[in-house]
C-alpha positions in Angstrom: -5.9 24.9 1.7 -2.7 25.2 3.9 0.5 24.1 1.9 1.9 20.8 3.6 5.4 21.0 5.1 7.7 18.5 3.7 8.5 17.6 7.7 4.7 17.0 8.7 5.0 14.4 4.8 7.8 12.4 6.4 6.4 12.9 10.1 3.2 11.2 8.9 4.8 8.3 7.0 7.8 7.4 9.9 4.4 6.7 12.0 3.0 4.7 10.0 6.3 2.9 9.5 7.1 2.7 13.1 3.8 1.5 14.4 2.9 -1.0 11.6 3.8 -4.6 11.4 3.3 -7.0 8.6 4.6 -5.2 5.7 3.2 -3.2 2.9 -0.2 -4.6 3.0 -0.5 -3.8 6.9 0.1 -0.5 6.2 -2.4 0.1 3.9 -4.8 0.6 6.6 -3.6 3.0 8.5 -2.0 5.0 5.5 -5.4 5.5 4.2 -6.5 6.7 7.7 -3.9 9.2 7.8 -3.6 10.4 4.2 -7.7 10.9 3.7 -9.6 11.2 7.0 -6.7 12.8 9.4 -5.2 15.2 7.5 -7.0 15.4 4.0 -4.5 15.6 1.9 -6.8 13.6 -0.9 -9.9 12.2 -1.6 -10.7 8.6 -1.3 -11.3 8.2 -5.0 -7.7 9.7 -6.0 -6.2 7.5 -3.2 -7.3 4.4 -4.2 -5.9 5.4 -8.0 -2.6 5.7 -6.6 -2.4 2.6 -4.6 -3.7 0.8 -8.2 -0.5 2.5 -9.3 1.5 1.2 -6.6 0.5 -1.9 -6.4 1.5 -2.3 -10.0 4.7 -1.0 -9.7 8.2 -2.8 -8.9 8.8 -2.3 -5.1 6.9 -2.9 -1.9 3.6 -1.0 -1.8 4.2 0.7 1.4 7.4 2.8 -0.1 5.4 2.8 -3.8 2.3 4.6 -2.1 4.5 7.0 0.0 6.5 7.6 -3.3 3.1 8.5 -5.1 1.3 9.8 -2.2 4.4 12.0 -1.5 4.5 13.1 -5.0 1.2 14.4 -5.2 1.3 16.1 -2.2 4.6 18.5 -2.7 6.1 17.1 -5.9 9.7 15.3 -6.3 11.3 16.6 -2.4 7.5 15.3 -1.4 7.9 12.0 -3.0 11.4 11.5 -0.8 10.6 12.8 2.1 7.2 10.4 2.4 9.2 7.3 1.0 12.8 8.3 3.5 9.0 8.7 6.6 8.4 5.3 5.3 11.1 3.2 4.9 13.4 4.8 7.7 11.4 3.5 10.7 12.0 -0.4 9.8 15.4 0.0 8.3 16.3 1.6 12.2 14.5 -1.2 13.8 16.1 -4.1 12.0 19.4 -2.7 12.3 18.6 -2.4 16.0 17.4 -6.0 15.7 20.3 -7.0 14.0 22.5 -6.1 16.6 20.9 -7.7 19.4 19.2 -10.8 17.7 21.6 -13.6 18.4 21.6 -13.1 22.1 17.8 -13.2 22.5 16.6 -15.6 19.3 16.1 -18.5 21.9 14.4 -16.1 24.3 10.7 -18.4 25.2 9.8 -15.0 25.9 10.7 -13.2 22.4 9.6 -16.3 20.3 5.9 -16.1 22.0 5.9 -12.7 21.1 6.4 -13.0 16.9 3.5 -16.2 17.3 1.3 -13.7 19.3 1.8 -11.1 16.6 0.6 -13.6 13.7 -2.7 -13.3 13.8 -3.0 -9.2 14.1 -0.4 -9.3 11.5 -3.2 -11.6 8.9 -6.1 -9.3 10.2 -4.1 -5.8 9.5 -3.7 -7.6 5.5 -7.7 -8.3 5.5 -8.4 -5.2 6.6 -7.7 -3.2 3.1 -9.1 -6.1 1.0 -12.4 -4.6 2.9 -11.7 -1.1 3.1 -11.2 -1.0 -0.7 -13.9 -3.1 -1.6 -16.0 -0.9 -0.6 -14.8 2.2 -3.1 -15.4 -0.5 -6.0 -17.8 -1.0 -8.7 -19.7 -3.9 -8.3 -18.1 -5.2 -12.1 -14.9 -4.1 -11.1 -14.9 -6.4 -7.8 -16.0 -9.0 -9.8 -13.2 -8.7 -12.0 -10.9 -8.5 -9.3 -12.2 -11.9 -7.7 -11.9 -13.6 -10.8 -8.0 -12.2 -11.2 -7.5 -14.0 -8.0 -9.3 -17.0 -8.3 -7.0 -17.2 -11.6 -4.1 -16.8 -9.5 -4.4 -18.7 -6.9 -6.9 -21.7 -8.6 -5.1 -21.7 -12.0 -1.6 -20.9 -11.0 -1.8 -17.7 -13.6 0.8 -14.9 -13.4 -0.2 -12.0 -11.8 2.1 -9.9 -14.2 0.3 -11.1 -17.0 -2.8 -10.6 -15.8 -2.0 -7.1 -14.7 -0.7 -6.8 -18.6 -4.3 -8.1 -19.6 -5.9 -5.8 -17.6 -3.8 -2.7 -18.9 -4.2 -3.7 -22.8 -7.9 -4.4 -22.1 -8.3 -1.2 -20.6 -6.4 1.1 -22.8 -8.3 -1.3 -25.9 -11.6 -0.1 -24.4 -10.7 3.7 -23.8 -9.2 4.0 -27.5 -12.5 2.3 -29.1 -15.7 2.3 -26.6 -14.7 4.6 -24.5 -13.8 7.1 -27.3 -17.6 6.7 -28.7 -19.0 6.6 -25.6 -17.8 10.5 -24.5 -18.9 11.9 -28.1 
């Protein structure tokens, strides 16, 4: 396999930055389009470990997966030249924004614009709940709607639950899991 170039790393992540609105969760999409079916740079299976990984760690997901995804690619320059792809995009764009804002805010023409974006915005979030669903284990997606039901319903904290979920795994593989590879 041809080595990646740290420039076609950050190249790849400043587009998804650029075109992608909503946040971290918007990007998702389109990261997994790039990173396993355009350019192959991992499998499905090994993608969806590290976006576990990065939605459990501090930080927006976006930067967390480019940091990860980066990092597995070409190592440590890798991991800063996918986050710098990721995050530079939006830190240009609000500064740009910044600058011009207070003259257009009460633009008709700019407000209609962030309403119109709403719903693509809510449909670019859906869009990985589906994508990885389908990668799941049917126990697995069961435990996941019952984490969120626990959230939302019961006003549980996700960071303990996430805890939970590491203890109970790491319980399992030092006792079950152990016996069940003998």
């Amino acid at each position: 396999m041809e080595r990646t170039t740290l420039f076609e790393l950050f190249r790849s992540f400043f587009k998804i930055g650029l075109f992608t609105f909503g946040g971290g969760y918007a990007m998702v999409p389109l990261i997994e389009a790039e990173i396993i079916e355009r350019r192959r740079w991992l499998p499905q299976g090994e993608f969806l470990d590290l976006l576990t990984l990065a939605q459990s760690s501090p930080g927006p997901i976006a930067v967390n997966t480019s940091v990860f995804i980066g990092y597995k690619v070409r190592g440590l320059r890798g991991a800063v030249a996918a986050s710098l792809g990721a995050v530079l995009p939006s830190f240009l764009i609000i500064l740009i924004v910044a600058i011009f804002f207070a003259g257009i805010r009460h633009n008709p023409v700019v407000d209609a614009a962030f309403k119109g974006m709403r719903p693509a915005v809510v449909a670019l979030i859906v869009v990985p709940v589906f994508s990885l669903a389908r990668g799941m284990h049917p126990a697995l997606m069961a435990v996941a709607v019952l984490a969120a039901l626990a959230v939302w319903g019961l006003g549980w904290s996700p960071v303990l639950l996430i805890a939970a979920g590491a203890a109970a795994s790491i319980g399992w593989t030092l006792t079950i899991g152990k016996r069940l590879h003998k």
